[in-house]
C-alpha positions in Angstrom: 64.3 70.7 44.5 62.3 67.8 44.2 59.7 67.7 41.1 55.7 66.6 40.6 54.2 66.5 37.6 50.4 67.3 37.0 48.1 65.0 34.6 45.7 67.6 33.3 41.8 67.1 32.4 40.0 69.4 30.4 39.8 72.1 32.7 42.1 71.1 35.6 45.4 70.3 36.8 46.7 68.3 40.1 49.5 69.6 41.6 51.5 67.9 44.6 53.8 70.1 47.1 56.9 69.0 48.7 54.9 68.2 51.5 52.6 65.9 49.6 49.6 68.0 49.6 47.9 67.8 46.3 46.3 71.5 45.2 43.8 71.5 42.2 44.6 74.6 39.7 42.6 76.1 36.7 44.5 74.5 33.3 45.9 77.2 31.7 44.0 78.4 28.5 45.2 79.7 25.2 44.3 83.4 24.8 41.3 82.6 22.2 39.6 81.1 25.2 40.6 77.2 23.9 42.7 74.5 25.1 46.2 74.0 23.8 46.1 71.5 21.2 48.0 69.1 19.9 50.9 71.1 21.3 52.0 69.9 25.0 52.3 72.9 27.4 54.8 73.1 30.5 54.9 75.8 32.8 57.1 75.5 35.3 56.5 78.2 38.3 58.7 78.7 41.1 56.9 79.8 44.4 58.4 78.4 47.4 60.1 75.2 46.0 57.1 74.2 44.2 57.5 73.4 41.0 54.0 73.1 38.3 53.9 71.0 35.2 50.8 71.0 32.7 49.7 68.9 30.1 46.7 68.6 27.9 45.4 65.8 25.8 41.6 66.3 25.6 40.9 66.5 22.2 43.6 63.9 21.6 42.0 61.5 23.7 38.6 62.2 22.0 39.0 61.2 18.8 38.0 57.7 17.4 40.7 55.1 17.8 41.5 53.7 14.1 41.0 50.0 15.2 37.4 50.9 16.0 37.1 52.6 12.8 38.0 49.5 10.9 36.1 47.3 13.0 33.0 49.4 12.7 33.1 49.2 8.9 34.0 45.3 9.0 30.3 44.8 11.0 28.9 47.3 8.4 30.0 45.4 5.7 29.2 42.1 7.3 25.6 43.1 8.1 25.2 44.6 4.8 26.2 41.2 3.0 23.9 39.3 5.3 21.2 41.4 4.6 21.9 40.7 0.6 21.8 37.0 1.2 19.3 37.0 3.1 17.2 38.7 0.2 18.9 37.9 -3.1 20.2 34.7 -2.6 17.8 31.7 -3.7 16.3 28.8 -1.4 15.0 25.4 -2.5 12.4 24.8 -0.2 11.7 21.0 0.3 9.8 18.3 2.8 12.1 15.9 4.7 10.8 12.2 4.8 12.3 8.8 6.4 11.8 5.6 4.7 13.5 2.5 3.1 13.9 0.8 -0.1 11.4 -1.1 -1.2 9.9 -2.3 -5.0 6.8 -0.7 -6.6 5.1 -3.6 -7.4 3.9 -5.9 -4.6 4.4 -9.1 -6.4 8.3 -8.3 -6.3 8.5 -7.9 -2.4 10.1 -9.4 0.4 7.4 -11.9 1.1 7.2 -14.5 4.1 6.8 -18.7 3.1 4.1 -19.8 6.0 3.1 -23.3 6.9 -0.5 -23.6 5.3 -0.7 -26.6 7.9 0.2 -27.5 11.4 2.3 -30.6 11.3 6.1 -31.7 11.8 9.2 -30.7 9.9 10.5 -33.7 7.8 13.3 -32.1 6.1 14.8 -28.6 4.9 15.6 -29.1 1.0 17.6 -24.9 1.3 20.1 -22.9 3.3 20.5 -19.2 4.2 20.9 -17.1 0.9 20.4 -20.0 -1.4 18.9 -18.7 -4.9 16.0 -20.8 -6.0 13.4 -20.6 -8.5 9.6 -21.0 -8.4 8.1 -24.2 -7.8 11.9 -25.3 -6.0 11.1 -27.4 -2.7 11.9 -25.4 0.3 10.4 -28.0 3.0 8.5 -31.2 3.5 5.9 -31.3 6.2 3.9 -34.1 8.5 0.3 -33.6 8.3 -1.0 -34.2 12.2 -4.7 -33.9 11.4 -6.1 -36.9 13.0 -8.0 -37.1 9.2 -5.1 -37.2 7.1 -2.6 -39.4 9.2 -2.8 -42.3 7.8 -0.4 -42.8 4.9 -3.1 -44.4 2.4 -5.5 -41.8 2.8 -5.3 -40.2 -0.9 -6.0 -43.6 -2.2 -8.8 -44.6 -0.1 -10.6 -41.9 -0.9 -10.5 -42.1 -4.3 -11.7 -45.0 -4.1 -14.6 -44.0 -2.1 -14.9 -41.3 -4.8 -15.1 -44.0 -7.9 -17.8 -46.2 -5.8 -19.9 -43.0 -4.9 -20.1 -42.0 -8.6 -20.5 -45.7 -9.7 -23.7 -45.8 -7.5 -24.9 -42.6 -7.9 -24.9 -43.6 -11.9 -26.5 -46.6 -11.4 -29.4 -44.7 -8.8 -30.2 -42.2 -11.8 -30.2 -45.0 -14.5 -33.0 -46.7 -12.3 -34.7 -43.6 -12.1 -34.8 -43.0 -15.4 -36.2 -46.6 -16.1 -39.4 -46.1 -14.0 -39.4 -42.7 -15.3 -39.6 -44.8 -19.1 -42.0 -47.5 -17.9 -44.3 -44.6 -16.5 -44.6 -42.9 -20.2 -45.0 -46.4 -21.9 -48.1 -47.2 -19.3 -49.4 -43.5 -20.2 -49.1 -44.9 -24.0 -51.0 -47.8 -23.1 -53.8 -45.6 -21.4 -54.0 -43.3 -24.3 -54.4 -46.2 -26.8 -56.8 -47.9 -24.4 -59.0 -44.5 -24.7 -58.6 -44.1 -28.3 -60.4 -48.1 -28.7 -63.0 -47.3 -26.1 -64.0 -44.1 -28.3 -63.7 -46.1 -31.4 -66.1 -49.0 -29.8 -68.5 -46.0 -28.4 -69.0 -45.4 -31.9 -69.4 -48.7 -33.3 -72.1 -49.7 -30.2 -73.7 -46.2 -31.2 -74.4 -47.8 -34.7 -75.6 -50.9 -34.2 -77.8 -49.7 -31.4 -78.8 -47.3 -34.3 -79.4 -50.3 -36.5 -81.0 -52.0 -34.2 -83.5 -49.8 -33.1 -84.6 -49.2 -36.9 -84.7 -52.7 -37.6 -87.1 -53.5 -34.5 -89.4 -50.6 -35.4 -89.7 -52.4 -39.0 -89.9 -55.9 -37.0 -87.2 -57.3 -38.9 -85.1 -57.9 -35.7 -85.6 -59.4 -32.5 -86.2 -57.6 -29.3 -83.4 -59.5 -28.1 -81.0 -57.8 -30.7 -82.3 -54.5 -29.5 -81.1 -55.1 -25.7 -77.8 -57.2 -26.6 -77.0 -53.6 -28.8 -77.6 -51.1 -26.4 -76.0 -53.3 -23.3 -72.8 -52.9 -25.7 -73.3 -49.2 -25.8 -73.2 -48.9 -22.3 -70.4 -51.3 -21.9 -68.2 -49.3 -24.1 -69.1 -46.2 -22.2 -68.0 -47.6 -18.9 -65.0 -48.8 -20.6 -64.0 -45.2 -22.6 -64.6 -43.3 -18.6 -62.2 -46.3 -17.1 -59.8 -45.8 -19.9 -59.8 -42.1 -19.2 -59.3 -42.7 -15.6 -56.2 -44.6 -16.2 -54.8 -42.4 -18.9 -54.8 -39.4 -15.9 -53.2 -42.0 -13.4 -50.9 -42.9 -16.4 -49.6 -39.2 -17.0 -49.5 -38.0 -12.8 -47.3 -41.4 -12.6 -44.9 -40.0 -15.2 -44.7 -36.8 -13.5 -44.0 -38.3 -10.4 -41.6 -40.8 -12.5 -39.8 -37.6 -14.2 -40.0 -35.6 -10.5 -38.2 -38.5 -8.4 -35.6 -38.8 -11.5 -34.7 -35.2 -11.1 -34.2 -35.7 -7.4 -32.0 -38.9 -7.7 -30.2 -36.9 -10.5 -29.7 -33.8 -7.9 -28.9 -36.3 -4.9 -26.3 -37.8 -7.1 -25.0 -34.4 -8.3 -24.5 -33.2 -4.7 -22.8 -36.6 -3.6 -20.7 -36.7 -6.4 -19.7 -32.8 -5.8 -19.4 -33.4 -2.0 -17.0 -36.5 -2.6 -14.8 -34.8 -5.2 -14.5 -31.9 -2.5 -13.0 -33.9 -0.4 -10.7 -35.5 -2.7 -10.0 -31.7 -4.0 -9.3 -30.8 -0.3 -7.7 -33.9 0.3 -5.1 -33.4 -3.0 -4.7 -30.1 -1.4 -3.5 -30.7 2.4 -1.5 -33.4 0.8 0.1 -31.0 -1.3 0.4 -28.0 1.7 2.4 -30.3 3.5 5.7 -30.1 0.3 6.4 -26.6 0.9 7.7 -24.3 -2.3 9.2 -21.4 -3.3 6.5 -18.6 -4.7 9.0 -16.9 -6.9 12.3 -16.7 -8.4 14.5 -15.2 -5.3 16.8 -15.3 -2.4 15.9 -17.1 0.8 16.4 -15.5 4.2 15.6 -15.6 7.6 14.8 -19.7 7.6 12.8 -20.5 11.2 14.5 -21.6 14.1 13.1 -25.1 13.8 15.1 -28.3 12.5 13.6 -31.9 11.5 11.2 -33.4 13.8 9.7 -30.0 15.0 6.3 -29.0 14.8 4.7 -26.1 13.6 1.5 -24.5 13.3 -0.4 -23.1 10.6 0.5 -19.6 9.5 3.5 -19.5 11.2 6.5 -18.5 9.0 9.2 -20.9 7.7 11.4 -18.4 5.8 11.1 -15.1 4.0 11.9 -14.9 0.3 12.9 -12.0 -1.9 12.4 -12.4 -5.3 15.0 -11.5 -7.8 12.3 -9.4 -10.2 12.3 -6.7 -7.4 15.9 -5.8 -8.5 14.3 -4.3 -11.9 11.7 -2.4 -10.2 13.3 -0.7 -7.2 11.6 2.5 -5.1 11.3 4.1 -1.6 8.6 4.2 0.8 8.7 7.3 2.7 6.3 8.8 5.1 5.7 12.5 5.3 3.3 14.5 8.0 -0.4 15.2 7.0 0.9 19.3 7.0 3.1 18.4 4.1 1.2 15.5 2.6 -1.1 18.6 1.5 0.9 19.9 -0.9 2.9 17.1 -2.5 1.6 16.1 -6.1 2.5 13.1 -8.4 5.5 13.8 -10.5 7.6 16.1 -8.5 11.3 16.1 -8.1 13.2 14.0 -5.5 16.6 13.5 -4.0 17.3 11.0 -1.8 20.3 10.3 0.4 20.5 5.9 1.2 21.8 4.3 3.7 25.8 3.4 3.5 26.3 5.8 0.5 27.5 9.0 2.1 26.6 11.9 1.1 26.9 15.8 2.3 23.7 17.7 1.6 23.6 21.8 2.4 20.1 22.5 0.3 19.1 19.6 -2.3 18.0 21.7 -4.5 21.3 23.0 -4.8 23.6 20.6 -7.1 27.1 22.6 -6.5 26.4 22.0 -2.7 25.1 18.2 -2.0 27.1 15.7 -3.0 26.4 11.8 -3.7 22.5 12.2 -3.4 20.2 10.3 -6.1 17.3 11.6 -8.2 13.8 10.4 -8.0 10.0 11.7 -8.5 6.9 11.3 -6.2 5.1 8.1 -7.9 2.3 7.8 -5.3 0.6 9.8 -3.0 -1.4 7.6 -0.4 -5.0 8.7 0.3 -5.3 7.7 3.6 -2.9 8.1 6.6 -0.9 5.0 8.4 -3.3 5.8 12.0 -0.2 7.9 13.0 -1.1 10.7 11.0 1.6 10.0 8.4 1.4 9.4 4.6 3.1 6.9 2.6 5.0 8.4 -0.9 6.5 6.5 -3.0 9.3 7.3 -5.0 10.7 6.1 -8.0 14.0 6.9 -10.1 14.1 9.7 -12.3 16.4 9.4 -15.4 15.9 13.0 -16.4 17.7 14.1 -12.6 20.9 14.6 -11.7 22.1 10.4 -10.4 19.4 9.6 -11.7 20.4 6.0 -12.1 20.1 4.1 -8.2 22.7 2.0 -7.2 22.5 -1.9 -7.9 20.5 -3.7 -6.1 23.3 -5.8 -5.1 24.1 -2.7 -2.9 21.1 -1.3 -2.8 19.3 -4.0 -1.4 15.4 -3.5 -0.1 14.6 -2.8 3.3 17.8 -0.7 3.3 17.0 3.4 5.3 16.4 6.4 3.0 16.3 9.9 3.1 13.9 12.2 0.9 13.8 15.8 0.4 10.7 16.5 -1.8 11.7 20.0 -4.0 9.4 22.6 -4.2 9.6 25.9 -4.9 12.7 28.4 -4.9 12.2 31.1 -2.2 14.5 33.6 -0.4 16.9 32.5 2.3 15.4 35.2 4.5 11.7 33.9 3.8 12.7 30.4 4.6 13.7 31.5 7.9 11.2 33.4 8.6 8.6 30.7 7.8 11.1 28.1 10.1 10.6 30.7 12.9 6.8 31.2 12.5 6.0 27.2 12.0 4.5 27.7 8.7 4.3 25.2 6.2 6.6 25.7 2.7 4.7 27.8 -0.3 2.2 26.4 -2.1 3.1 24.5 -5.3 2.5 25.9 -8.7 0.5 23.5 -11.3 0.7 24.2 -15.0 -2.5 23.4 -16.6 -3.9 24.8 -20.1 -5.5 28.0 -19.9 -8.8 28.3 -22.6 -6.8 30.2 -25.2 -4.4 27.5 -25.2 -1.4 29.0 -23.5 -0.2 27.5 -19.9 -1.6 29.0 -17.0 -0.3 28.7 -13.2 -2.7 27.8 -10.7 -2.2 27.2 -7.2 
């Protein structure tokens, strides 16, 4: 008798006969109205070579596998320690800036050596990289101004210089004569007066005399009119001595006015003539070019002996040596974050050819080969890209605080800042990522009125 077995559901069986017919029939049921369980049940009924086989697995099949169990408490577990980090665990929130290495003091920069003339390259007294110090000679240049060609120039015009001033001196000494002769006439005018007023008196008393004498008849009329024809004459002479005595002093003033203006004609040709010999001393000595500074020259011009150049154009760049004492970073932050960066805060930075790994800089345990450094200046205008220029300098009291030599660290070399500010939740950080919004606000300590520190924002 051949055999089929039936694969029970819940409430069913499937039963195939001999002939291949499948028949659906009522599972059986334990007598409290419930499935068999965990128990398999066979009943095997014979009715006309059919043979029925029942089993049930419902319940079985509905309980919760034990891989999903573990699973589901691995997720739990895994959410729930996410959540906690997300919350408990501590962020350093900072502003990211690009830069290079620079020195705070300007005098200490990379700095270009320009041609203060146009004119043709004579020699090149230095090579790539060679140290020199200030005042060293780094080339010597042709003058080609058509006023300064010709080779005797300095001394010709020195001696035009000595001649000017020669007759310059002798222009005011003449001056000064008539300006003497006028005052010695004005001398002779006023003694000239004082006689006449003298001999006014004296004709005044004899013509006194006389008269008297003439009214007594002792005297001649001839006496009478020879006295009083003095008395006139020295009249006439005293308003004639008067007159020349003005003419006397308006010819000094005019003596003493002319003096001045030879005296101020010579200043300015003496004054214009040593300008030119001034400006003549210095195109002479813009054509020896030197070095600035103490410092390493770099990036000589393209142009060798016989070439000409014009003024302004650079003949090498020099970087002086002082800059190694006084090292810093130039970094550029967005006018968002320039907002809320202060003088004096904490910096790490990350340079160029020193590798580093960096998760959070604020975290020490978890960045690796950064350097320390505070905000030194805040620019108070923009770049005209709506950028700001920090600059940062090292920090003793940090971590590395101590930057590399600059015989590694040279300037010009890339940086990396991360501006630290304030410790925040991992969960908060991400959220403000998400939303676009800028870090928190900084907290300033300043001295509250009893004394005590005070945070303000």
């Amino acid at each position: 008798m051949a055999t089929k077995e039936l694969h029970s559901t819940s409430q069913t069986s499937s039963v195939t006969t001999l002939e291949g017919t499948p028949v659906l029939v009522p599972a059986p049921l334990h007598p409290n109205g419930k499935s068999h369980h965990p128990a398999k049940v066979q009943s095997i009924l014979s009715r006309e070579n059919v043979e029925i086989i029942t089993e049930i697995h419902s319940l079985e099949r509905a309980k919760t596998p034990r891989w999903l169990q573990k699973t589901s408490i691995v997720i739990v577990g895994v959410l729930a320690a996410l959540v906690a980090f997300l919350i408990f665990v501590p962020w350093q929130q900072n502003i990211t800036g690009g830069g290079k290495v620079t020195s705070f003091v300007p005098g200490v920069r990379p700095q270009s050596i320009d041609a203060q003339i146009t004119g043709r390259v004579v020699r090149w007294f230095v090579n790539e990289g060679k140290i020199v110090k200030a005042g060293d000679t780094i080339a010597i240049l042709q003058d080609l101004n058509v006023n300064f060609m010709d080779n005797d120039f300095m001394e010709k015009i020195e001696r035009v210089r000595e001649r000017t001033v020669q007759a310059q001196d002798m222009a005011v000494a003449t001056a000064r004569q008539r300006t003497i002769q006028a005052e010695q006439r004005e001398l002779a005018a006023k003694a000239a007066l004082e006689n006449a007023k003298i001999e006014i008196q004296t004709s005044r008393i004899r013509l006194k005399r006389a008269d008297d004498l003439t009214k007594e008849g002792l005297a001649a009329q001839r006496e009478m009119e020879t006295a009083t024809l003095n008395f006139q004459k020295a009249q006439a002479d005293s308003i004639r001595n008067e007159t020349v005595l003005e003419s006397a002093r308006r010819d000094v003033e005019a003596a003493q006015n002319e003096e001045n203006r030879v005296i101020q004609q010579a200043d300015a040709l003496i004054a214009e003539i040593e300008l030119r010999v001034a400006n003549a001393r210095q195109r002479g000595g813009a054509s020896v070019i030197t070095s600035p500074a103490d410092g390493f020259i770099v990036r000589i011009a393209a142009v060798g002996a016989g070439q000409t150049v014009k003024d302004g154009e650079m003949l090498a760049m020099l970087v002086p040596t002082a800059g190694a004492q006084d090292q810093a970073v130039e970094a550029f932050i967005s006018s968002r974050d320039a907002a809320i960066v202060d003088v004096g805060r904490p910096v790490r930075l990350q340079f160029s050819g020193f590798p580093a790994f960096v998760f959070n800089p604020g975290w020490d345990n978890f960045t690796i080969n950064t350097f320390g450094g505070k905000v030194a200046v805040v620019d108070a205008v923009d770049d005209g890209s709506g950028y700001y220029r920090v600059l940062i300098v090292p920090d003793s009291t940090q971590k590395q605080g101590k930057w590399p030599s600059s015989q590694y660290l040279r300037q010009g070399t890339p940086a990396t800042s991360w501006i630290l500010l304030n410790e925040v939740s991992v969960g908060f950080e991400i959220w403000r990522q998400l939303n676009g919004f800028p870090p928190v606000l900084p907290h300033k300590v300043a001295a509250g009125k009893d004394g005590k520190d005070e945070k303000k924002k």
